[in-house]
ZAMARGU-4260 file (C-alpha; in steps of 0.2 Angstrom, whole numbers, plus 5000, padded with zeros to 4 digits):
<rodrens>
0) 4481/5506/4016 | 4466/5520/4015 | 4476/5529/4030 | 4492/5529/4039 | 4498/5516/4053
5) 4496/5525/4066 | 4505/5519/4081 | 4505/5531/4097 | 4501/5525/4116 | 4484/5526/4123
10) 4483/5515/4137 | 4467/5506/4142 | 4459/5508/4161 | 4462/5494/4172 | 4446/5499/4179
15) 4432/5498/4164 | 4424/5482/4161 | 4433/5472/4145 | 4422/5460/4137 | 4432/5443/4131
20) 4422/5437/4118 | 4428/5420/4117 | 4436/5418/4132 | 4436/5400/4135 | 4448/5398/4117
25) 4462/5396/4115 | 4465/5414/4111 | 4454/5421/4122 | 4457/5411/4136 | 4478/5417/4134
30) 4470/5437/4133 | 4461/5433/4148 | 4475/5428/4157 | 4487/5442/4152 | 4474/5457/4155
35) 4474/5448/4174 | 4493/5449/4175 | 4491/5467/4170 | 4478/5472/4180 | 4463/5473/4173
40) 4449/5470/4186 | 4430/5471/4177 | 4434/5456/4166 | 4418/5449/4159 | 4416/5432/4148
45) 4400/5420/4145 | 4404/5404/4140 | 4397/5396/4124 | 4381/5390/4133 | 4377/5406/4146
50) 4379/5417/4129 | 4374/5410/4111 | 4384/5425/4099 | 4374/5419/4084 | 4358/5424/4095
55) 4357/5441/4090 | 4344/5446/4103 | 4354/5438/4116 | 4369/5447/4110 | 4361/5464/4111
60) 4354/5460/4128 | 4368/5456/4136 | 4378/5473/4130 | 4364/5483/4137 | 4366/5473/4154
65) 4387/5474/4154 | 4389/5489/4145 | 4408/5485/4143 | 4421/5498/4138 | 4433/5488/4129
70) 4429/5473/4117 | 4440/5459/4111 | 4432/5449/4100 | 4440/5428/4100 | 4427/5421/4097
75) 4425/5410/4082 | 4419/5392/4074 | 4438/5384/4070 | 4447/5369/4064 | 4459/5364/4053
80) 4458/5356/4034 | 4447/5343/4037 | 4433/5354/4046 | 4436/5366/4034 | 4434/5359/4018
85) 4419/5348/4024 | 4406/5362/4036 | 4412/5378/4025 | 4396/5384/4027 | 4393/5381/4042
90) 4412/5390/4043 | 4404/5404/4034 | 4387/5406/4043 | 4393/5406/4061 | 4406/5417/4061
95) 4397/5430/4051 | 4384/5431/4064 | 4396/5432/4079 | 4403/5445/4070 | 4390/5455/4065
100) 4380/5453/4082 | 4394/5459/4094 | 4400/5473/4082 | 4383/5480/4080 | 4379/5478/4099
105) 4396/5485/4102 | 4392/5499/4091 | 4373/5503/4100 | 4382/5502/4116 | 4396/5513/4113
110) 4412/5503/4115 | 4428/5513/4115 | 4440/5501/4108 | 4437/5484/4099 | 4450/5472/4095
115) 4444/5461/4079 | 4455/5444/4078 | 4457/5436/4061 | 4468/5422/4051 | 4482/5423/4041
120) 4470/5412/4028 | 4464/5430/4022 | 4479/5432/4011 | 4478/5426/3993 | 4486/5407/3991
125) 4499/5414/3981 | 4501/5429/3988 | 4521/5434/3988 | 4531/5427/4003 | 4531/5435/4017
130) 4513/5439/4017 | 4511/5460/4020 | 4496/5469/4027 | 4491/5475/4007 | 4490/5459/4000
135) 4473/5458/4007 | 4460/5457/3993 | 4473/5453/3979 | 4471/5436/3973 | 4463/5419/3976
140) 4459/5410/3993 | 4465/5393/3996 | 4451/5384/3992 | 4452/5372/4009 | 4446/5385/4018
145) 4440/5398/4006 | 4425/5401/4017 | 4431/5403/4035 | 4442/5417/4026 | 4429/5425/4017
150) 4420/5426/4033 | 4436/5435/4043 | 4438/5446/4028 | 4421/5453/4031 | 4426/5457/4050
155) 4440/5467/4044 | 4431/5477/4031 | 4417/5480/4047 | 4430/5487/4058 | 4438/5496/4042
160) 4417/5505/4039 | 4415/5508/4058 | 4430/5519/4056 | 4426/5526/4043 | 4407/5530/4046
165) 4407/5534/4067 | 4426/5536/4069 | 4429/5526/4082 | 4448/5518/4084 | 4442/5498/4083
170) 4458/5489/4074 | 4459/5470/4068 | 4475/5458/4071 | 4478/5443/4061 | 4488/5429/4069
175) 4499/5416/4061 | 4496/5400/4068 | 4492/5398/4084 | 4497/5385/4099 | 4497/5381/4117
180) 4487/5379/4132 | 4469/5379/4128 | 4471/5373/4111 | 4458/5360/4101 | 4468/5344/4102
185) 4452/5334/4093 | 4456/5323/4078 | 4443/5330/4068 | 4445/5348/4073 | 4461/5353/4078
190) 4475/5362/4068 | 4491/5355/4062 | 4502/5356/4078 | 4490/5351/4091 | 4487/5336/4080
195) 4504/5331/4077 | 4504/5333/4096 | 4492/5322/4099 | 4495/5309/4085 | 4513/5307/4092
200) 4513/5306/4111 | 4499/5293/4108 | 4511/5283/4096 | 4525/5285/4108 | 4513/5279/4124
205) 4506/5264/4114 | 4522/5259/4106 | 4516/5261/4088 | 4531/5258/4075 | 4523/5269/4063
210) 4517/5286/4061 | 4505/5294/4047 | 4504/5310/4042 | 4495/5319/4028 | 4501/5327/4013
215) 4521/5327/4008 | 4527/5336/4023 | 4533/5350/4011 | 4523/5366/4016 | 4531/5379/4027
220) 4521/5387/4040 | 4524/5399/4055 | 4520/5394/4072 | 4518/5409/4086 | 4514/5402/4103
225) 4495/5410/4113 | 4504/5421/4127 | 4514/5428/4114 | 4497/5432/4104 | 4490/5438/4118
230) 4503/5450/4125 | 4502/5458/4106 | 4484/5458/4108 | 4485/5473/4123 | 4499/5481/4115
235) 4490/5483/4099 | 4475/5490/4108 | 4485/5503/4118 | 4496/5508/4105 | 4489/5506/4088
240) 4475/5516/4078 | 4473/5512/4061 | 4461/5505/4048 | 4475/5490/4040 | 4476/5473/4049
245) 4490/5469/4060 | 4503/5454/4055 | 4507/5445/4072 | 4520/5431/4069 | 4535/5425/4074
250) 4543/5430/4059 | 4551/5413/4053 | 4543/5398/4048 | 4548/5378/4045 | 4540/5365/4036
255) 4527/5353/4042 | 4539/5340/4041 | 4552/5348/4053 | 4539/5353/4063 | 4534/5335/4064
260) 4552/5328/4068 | 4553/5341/4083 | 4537/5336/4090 | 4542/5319/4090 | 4560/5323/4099
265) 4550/5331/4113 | 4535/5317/4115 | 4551/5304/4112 | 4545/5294/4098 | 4555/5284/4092
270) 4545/5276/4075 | 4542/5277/4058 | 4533/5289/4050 | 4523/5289/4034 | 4517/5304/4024
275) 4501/5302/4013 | 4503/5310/3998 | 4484/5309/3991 | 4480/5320/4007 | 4480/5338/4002
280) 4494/5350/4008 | 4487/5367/4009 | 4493/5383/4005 | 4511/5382/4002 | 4519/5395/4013
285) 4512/5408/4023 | 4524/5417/4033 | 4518/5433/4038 | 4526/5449/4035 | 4528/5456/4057
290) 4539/5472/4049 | 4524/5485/4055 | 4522/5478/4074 | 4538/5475/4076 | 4543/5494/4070
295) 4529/5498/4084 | 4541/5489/4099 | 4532/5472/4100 | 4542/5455/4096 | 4536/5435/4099
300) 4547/5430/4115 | 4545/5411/4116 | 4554/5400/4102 | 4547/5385/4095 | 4557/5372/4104
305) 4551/5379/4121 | 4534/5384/4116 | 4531/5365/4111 | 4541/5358/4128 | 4528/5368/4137
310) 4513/5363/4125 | 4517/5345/4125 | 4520/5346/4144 | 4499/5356/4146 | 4492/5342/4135
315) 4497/5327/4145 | 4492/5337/4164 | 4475/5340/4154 | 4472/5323/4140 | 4459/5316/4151
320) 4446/5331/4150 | 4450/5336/4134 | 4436/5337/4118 | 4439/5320/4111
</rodrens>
């Protein structure tokens, strides 16, 4: 790190407008919610059709217009494996613009604080277990989603120059993985958990005997539920002022395998399940090292077990209006 974590309260006025860029996903729409629970009264969100972030023009005109105070930027193209490795540059196009565009227009307007959210896909495949905020820039991506990465490592290194060029105290998160309400259930775009959601409580409805999965099973990966996300979002913004990423995970991972075993206790199926091993794996592990938030005072709250029960329990209220 070019500078000292710097960890010292600064709390944010209810009463400024805070712009959610991306507040109809599954992060954003958590963040919206928590700022609400805590008060925050000018909240202001476009969906993807009322504000196109890759229309630059648009971008700029809607900063003029809304002149927000406070900018969290959630918004991103996403998916898992598949998506990744087939659209990378559409993956890589996208999100640079959406970047680029808010943090400029940010920039003209004058936005205090900007939270920039990331991936743990930034970090080297091989990178050393846990994954620590320095092993940034140190080796090879995973090559499933190499482009994605690439594009959220750029988003980091513009927060990092805004610092250093204007001074302003804009900081950057990076999640682990992500579920809960909100999140992309699709078959062709969503992310591990959501589609071992989805693939098992429509075996255990239809009475499938059989169940497949790709890859061996084998990887580890951490699983950190959106409210707990978003709650570090707002702590990182009124406490932390630095130019290094933040780590926000649970701190403990499992493998796909056990993940998948748990999902099919809470959905209640009862089947076979067989794992194809000419599907790719991904990374092996990528457990994130939460040592520097968690010295700050902030901790994930929701385990696994409940965090799926309540998951699980969204997705069936919410299956039939859900991106198919």
């Amino acid at each position: 790190m070019s500078e000292a974590a710097t960890f010292s309260p600064r709390p944010l006025d209810r009463d400024q407008p805070f712009y959610v860029a991306g507040h109809r996903g599954l992060v954003g729409g958590a963040l919206w919610r928590t700022l609400e629970t805590n008060g925050f009264e000018r909240l202001l969100g476009r969906s993807s059709s009322e504000l196109d972030l890759t229309d630059r023009r648009a971008v700029f005109a809607f900063f003029e217009a809304e002149k927000p105070t406070y900018v969290a930027l959630a918004a991103a193209k996403v998916g898992g494996i598949l998506a990744n490795s087939t659209y990378p540059a559409d993956f890589l196009s996208v999100n640079l613009q959406i970047q680029t565009n808010v943090m400029d227009a940010a920039l003209e307007h004058g936005v205090e604080r900007l939270l920039f959210l990331g991936s743990s896909c930034i970090y080297p495949k091989l990178a050393p277990q846990p994954l620590k905020e320095e092993y940034l820039l140190t080796g090879p991506l995973e090559e499933t989603n190499d482009a994605y990465a690439i594009a959220k490592i750029a988003g980091i290194l513009g927060v990092q120059a805004v610092r250093r060029q204007h001074g302003l105290p804009w900081i950057s998160a990076m999640p682990t993985n992500l579920y809960g309400p909100g999140d992309n259930f699709s078959p062709q775009g969503s992310h591990v958990l959501p589609a071992l959601i989805r693939r098992y409580d429509e075996a255990a409805r239809s009475g499938a005997s059989t169940v497949e999965n790709w890859g061996t099973g084998s990887p580890r990966r951490e699983f950190l539920h959106v409210d707990d996300m978003a709650e570090a979002c707002l702590f990182l913004m009124e406490n932390y002022d630095g130019p290094s990423q933040v780590n926000v995970g649970s701190g403990s991972d499992v493998t796909i395998k056990e993940i998948a075993e748990t999902i099919a206790e809470v959905v209640g199926y009862t089947g076979d399940v067989e794992w194809d091993t000419t599907k790719p794996d991904g990374t092996p592990q990528k457990l994130m090292d939460v040592g520097l938030i968690n010295q700050a005072g902030w901790k994930a709250r929701i385990g696994l077990r409940e965090g799926l029960e309540s998951t699980v329990e969204w997705y069936r209220a919410n299956a039939g209006s859900l991106r198919q």
